[in-house]
C-alpha positions in Angstrom: 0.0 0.0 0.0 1.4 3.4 -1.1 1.2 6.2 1.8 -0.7 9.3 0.9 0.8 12.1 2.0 -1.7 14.9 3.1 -0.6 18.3 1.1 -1.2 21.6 3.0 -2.0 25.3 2.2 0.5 27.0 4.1 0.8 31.0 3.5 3.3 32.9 5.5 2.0 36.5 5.7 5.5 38.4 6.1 7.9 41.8 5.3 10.7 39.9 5.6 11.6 41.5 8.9 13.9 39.4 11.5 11.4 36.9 13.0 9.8 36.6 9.4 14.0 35.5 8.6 13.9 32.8 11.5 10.1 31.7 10.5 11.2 30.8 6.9 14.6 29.0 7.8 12.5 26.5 10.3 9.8 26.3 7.3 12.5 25.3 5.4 14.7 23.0 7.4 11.4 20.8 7.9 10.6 21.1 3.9 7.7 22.9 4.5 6.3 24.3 1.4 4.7 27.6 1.6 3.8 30.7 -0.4 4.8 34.5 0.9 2.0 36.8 1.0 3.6 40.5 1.2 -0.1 42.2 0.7 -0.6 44.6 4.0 -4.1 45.2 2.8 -4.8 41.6 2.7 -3.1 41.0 6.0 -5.1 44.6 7.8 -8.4 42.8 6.5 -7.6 39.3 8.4 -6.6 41.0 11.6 -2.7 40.9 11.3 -1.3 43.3 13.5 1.7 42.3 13.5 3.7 39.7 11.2 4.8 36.7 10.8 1.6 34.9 11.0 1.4 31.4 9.3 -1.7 30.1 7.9 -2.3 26.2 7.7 -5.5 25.4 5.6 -8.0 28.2 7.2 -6.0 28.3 10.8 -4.2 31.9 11.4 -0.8 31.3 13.5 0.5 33.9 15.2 4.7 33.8 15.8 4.8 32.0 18.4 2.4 29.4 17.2 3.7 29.1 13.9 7.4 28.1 15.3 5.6 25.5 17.6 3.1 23.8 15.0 6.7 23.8 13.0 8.3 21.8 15.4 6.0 19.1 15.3 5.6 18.8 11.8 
């Protein structure tokens, strides 16, 4: 039997500020594939206040979140 692996939206919603840097590089070193969404208007109308914020499917991370749901991936 052949696994099927589960594919996931993943948006990071970043400016490429320091902790958007550190968000990415974890993203990356556990081959998490994810799209940058840079659109402030976009992230105002969600309820960003602040960035990075990680969304998985229709669940909005905040930071701190986002580095632990990383971690367990």
């Amino acid at each position: 039997m052949i696994k099927k692996e589960k594919i996931m939206e993943v948006i990071m919603y970043t400016t490429h500020c320091p902790n958007c840097r550190v968000l990415a590089m974890k993203l990356k070193e556990k081959n998490i594939n994810y799209v940058e969404n840079t659109n402030i208007e976009e992230m105002t109308q969600l309820g960003i206040r602040s960035v990075p914020y990680l969304k998985v499917e229709d669940k909005l991370l905040s930071f701190i979140e986002a580095l632990k749901w990383t971690r367990e991936q």
